[in-house]
C-alpha positions in Angstrom: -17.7 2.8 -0.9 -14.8 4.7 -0.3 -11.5 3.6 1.9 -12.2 6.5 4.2 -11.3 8.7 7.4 -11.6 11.7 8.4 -11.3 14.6 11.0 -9.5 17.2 9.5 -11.2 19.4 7.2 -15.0 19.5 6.7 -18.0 21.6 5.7 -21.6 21.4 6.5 -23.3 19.8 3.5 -25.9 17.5 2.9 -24.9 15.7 -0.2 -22.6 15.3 -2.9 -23.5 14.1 -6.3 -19.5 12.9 -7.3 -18.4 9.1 -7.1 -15.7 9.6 -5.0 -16.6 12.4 -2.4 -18.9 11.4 0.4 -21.9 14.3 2.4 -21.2 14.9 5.6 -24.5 13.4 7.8 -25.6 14.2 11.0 -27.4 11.4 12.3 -28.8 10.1 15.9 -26.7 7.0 15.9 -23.8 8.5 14.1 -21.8 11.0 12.4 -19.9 10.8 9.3 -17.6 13.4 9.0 -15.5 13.4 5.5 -12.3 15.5 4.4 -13.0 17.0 1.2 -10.4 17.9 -1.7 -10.2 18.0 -5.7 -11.9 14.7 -6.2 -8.6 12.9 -6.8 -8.9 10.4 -4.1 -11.7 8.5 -2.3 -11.3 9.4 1.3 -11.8 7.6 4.9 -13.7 8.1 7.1 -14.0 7.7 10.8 -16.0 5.2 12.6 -18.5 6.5 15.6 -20.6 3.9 15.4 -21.0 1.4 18.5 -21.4 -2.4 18.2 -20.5 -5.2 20.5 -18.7 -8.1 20.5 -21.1 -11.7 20.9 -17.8 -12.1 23.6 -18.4 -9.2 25.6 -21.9 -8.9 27.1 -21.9 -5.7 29.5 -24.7 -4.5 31.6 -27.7 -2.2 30.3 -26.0 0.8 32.3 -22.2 0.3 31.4 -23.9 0.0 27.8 -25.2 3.4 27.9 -22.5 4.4 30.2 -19.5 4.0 27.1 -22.1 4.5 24.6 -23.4 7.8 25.2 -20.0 9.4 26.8 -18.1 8.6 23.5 -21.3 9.4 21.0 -21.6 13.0 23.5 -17.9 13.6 23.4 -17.8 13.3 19.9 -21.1 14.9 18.9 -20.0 18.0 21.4 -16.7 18.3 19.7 -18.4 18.6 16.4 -21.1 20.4 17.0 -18.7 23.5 18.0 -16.8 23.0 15.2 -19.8 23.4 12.9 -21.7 25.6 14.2 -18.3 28.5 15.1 -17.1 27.4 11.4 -13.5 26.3 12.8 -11.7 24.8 9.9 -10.4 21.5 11.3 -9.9 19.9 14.8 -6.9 20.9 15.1 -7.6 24.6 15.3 -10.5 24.0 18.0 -9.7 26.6 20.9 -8.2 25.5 24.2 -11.8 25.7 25.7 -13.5 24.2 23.6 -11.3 21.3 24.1 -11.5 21.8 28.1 -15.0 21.3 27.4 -15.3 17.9 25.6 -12.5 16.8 28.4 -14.1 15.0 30.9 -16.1 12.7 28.3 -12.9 11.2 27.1 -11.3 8.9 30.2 -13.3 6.3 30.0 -13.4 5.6 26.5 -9.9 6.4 25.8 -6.3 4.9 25.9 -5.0 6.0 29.3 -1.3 5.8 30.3 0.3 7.4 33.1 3.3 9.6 32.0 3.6 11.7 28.8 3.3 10.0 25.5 5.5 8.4 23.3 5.9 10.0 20.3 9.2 8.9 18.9 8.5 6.8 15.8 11.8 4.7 17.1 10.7 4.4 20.4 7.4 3.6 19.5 9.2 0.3 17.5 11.7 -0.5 20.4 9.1 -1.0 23.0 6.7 -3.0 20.3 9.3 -5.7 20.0 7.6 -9.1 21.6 10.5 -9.1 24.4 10.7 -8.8 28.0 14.1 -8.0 28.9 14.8 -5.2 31.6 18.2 -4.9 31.9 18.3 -3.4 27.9 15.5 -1.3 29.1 17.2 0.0 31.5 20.2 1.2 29.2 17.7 2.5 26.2 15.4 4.7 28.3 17.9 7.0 29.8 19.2 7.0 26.0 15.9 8.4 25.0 15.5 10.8 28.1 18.7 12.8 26.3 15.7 14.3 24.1 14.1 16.2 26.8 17.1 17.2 28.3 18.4 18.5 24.7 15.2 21.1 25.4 17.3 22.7 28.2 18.8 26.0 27.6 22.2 26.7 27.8 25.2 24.4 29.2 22.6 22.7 31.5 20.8 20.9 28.8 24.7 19.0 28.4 24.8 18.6 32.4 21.4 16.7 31.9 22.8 15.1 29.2 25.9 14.0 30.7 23.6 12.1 33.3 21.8 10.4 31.1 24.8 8.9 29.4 26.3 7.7 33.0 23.0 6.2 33.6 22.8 4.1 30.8 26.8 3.2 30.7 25.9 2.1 34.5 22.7 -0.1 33.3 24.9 -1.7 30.5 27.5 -2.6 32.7 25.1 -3.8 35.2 22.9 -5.9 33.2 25.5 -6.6 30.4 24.8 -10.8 31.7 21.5 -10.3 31.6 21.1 -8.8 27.8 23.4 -11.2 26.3 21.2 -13.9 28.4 18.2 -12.7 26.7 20.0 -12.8 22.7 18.6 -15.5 20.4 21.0 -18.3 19.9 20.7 -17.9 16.1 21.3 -14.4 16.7 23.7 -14.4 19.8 26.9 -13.3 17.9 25.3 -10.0 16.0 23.6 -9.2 19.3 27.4 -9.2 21.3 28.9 -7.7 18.4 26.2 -4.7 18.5 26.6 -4.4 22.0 30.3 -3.8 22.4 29.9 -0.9 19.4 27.5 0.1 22.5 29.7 0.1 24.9 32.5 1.7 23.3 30.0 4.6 22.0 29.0 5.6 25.1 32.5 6.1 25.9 32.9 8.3 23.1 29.3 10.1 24.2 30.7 10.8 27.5 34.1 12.5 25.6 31.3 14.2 23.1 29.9 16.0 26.7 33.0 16.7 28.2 34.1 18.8 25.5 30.4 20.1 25.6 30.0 19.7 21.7 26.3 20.0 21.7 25.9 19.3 18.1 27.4 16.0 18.4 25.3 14.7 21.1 22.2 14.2 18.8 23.2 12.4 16.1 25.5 10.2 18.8 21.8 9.4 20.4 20.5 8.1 17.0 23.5 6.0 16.7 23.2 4.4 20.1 19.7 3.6 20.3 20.1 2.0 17.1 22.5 -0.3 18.2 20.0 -0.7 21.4 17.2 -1.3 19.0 19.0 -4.1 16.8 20.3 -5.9 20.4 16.5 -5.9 21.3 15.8 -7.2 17.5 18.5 -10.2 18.1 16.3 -10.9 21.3 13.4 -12.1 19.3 13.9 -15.6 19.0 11.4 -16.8 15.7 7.7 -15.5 15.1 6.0 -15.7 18.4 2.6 -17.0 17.9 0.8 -18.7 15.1 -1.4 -16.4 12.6 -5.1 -17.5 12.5 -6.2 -20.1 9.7 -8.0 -18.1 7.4 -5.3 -16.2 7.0 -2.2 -18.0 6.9 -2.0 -18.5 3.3 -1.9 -14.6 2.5 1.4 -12.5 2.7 2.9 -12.7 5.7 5.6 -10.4 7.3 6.8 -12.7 10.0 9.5 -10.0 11.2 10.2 -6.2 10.0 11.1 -4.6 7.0 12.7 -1.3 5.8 11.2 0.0 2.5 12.8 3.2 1.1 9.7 5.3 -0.8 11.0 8.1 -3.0 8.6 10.7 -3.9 8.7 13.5 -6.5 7.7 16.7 -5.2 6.0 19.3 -8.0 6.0 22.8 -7.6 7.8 23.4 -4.8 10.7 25.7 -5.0 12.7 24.0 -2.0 12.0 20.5 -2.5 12.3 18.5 -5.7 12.3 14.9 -4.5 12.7 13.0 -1.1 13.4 9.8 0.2 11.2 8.6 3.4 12.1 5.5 5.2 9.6 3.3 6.6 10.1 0.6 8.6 7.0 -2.4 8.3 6.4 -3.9 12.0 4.8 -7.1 11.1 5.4 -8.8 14.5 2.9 -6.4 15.5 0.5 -6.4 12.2 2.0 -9.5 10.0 -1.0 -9.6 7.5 -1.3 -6.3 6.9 2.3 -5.5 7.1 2.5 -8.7 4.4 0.0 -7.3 1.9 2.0 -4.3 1.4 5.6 -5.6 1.2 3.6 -7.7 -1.5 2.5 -4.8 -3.3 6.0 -3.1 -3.1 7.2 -6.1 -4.5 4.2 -6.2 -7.2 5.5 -2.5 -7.8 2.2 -1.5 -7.7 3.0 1.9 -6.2 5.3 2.7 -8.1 4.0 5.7 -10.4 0.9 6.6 -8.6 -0.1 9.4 -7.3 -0.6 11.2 -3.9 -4.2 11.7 -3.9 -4.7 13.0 0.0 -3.0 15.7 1.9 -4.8 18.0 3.8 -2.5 18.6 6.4 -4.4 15.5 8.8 -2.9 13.1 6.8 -1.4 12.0 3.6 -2.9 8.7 1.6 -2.5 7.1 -1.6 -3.0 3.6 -3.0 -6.6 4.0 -5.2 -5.4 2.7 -8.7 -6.8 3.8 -11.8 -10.8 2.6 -12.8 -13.4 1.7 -11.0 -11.5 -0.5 -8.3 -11.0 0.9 -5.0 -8.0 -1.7 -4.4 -5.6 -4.4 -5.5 -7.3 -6.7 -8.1 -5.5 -9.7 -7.7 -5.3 -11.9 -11.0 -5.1 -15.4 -9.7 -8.4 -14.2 -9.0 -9.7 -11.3 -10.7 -11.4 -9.6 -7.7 -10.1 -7.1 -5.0 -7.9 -8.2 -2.3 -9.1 -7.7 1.4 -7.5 -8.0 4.3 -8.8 -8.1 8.2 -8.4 -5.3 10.7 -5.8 -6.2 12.4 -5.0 -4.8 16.2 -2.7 -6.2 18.4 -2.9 -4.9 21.9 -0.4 -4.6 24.7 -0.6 -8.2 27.1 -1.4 -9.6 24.6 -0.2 -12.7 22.5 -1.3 -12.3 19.0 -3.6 -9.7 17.5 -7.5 -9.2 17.1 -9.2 -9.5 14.0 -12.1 -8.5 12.3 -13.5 -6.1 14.9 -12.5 -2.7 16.7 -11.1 -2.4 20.5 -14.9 -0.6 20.5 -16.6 -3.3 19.5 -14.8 -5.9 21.8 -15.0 -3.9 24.4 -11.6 -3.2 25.1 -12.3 0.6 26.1 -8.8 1.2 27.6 -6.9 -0.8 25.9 -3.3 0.0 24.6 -2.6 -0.8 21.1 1.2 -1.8 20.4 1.1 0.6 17.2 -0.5 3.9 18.3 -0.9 6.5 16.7 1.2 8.8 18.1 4.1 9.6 15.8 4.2 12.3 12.9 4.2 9.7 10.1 2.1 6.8 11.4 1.6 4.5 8.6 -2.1 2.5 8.4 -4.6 1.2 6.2 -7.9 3.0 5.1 -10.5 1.2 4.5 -14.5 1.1 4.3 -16.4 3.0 7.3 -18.4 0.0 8.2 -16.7 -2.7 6.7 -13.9 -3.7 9.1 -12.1 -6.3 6.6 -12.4 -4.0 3.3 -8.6 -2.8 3.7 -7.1 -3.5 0.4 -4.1 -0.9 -0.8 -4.8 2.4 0.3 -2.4 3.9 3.1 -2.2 6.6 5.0 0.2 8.6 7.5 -1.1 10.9 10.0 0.4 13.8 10.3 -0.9 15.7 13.4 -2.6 15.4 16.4 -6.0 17.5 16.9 -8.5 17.7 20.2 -10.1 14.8 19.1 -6.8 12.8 17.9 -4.8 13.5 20.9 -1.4 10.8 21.6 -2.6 7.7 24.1 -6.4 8.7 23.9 -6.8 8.9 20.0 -10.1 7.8 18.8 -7.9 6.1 15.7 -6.4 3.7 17.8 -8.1 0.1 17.5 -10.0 1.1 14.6 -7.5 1.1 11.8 -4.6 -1.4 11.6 -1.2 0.2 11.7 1.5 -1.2 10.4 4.8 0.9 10.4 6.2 4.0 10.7 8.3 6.8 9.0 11.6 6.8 10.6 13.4 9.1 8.1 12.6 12.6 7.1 9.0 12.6 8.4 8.5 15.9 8.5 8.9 16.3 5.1 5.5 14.6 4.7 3.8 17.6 5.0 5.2 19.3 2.5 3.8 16.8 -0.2 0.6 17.8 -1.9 -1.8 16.0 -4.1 -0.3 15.0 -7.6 3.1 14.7 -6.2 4.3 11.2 -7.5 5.2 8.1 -6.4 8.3 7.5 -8.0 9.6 3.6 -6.3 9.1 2.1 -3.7 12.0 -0.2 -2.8 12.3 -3.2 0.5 16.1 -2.6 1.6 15.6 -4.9 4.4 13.8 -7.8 6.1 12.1 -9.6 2.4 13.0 -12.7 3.7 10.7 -12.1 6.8 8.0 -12.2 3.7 6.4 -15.7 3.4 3.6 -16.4 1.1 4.3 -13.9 -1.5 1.8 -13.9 -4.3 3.9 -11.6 -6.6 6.5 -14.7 -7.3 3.1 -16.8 -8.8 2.6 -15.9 -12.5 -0.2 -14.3 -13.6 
């Protein structure tokens, strides 16, 4: 079967006859709906199927109650699509998408406030801390993005409040952050935030003069000095990873990969560069498995073999495998889903937030950001991910930021922090050139591709 997902592109066919395409079914109990391209990649597809947990045993009506809401919303959404001929999801009219509204709620991630959608946001607040003063100092930080949508000298006015609100939480809760540092990691974690402190200074002179250009990339630079003084907060790898899977690779910590891409046929873009940053606190197995295979090199050289403007994948090797064939052992490498949810200590394995009944549930790694990083895998094979990846590249009616039917389905594991955008201008055949780790190996423990053979 194919490592597969899909919600993007689609036509209404019953079968098809090639290895690694798969018919799009309409069925009682489920639908299968599969992006189609040349045949250079075996796709993904999404889950709609409903199964429950032996853990979770809800009443006959709340059974057909989250059942037949999420099977409706879906079947609704698709069944306009099809039947109007609309391309993809993410061109289904504004009442069309009314219309399928009021079956989402319940089934759905549900947060109050807008989303977050910052890929460096979204790996600030994933950190396993609790520490409010630095809150306090990084969200007015962030708020500088919406205020940079103003017109005019107000947008700096905005701005300039902003900065005086976070200057005022780090001098408030200065005790408190460096309270909250790591021993081991105490003296980085001061050092970063006096660099800090003395750039919001120069922020506030950046305003004064009202040099607007300046005040974005002075942004970046402080919230990355927020983000490493959160980093220097975690104190060790905060919760044991279960048994049957503490021999594989493990990313007990982050990592920064650099993956450099060579773009064909494209007059304006020859090669890039994308930076990824692996969150394995969040998703340590899966986040291991692939710093293993950047480290095996086994990317290096292949081919992008998805991207159809929903997302961008690659990772099938050559032959008949769909994965990595590991040669201590001569057959595929798997790996769990992997989910780690917000309260929550450690992650949940093996099974979907459907399928545990965790309806509402927030996942730590949403997909929200242009870029997400995840693995494909099987449809109904939960613990089939092997070495296919994907980023999502867009939101659609159905994929919408903190009520996305992807969350707590696939595991995500990272996301691209650098030149993002310039994901969608790759297309399929465009190649792999390296991918490099330029931070965090030694968070990597267990790695296979030191053993021989």
């Amino acid at each position: 079967m194919a490592a597969n997902i899909s919600c993007h592109h689609y036509s209404f066919s019953q079968f098809i006859t090639t290895q690694k395409l798969f018919s799009h079914k309409l069925q009682s109990k489920c639908i299968n709906i599969s992006s189609f391209n040349d045949g250079s990649s075996r796709q993904f597809k999404i889950l709609c199927s409903s199964k429950k947990s032996a853990a979770f045993q809800p009443t006959n009506d709340q059974k057909d109650k989250y059942s037949s809401i999420k099977k409706c919303a879906i079947s609704l959404a698709l069944a306009v699509g099809l039947i109007s001929g609309v391309p993809d999801f993410g061109t289904i009219g504004a009442a069309n998408a009314t219309a399928i509204t009021p079956a989402l709620p319940d089934v759905s991630v549900l947060i109050s406030g807008p989303p977050i959608k910052d890929p460096g946001a979204l790996l600030r607040y994933a950190l396993p801390i609790n520490n409010k003063a630095i809150r306090e100092v990084q969200k007015p930080l962030e708020d500088i993005t919406d205020s940079l949508k103003i017109a005019g000298v107000k947008a700096l006015d905005s701005v300039e409040r902003n900065v005086r609100q976070a200057s005022r939480a780090l001098k408030q809760g200065k005790t408190l952050i460096v309270g909250g540092l790591a021993k081991s990691k105490s003296e980085n974690g001061i050092e970063l935030l006096n660099k800090l402190e003395k750039g919001l200074e120069e922020f506030q002179k950046i305003v004064e003069d009202k040099n607007r250009d300046a005040v974005a990339p002075k942004q970046k630079e402080l919230l990355n000095y927020v983000g490493g003084v959160e980093e220097d907060m975690v104190d060790g790898f905060p919760y044991e990873v279960p048994e049957e899977y503490k021999n594989m690779p493990l990313l007990k910590g982050r990592a920064t990969v650099d993956m450099k891409v060579k773009v064909k046929d494209n007059p304006t873009l020859s090669e890039c560069v994308f930076r990824i940053v692996l969150d394995g606190y969040n998703a340590p197995v899966t986040a291991g498995n692939f710093v293993d295979l950047v480290e095996r090199h086994f990317y290096d050289g292949m081919e992008i073999q998805r991207a159809d403007g929903f997302v961008v994948q690659t990772g099938d090797p050559e032959g008949p495998a769909e994965g990595f064939i590991d040669p201590s052992t001569e057959k595929t490498r798997t790996i769990p889903l992997e989910i780690m949810v917000d309260g929550e200590k450690a992650p949940f394995y093996g099974e979907t937030l459907e399928e545990l009944g965790l309806y509402k549930a927030q996942t730590k790694l949403p997909f929200n950001a242009f870029g997400t990083m995840a693995m494909a895998r099987e449809e109904f094979e939960n613990n089939s991910a092997s070495s296919q990846v994907f980023w999502l590249l867009k939101e659609s009616e159905l994929t919408p930021s903190n009520a996305n039917i992807l969350d707590g389905r696939y595991s995500v594991f990272g996301y691209v922090t650098e030149n993002e955008d310039f994901l969608a201008d790759l297309k399929v055949g465009d190649v792999i050139e390296s991918i490099q780790v330029v931070a965090g190996l030694d968070n990597l423990v267990n790695p296979s591709y030191k053993i021989a053979g």
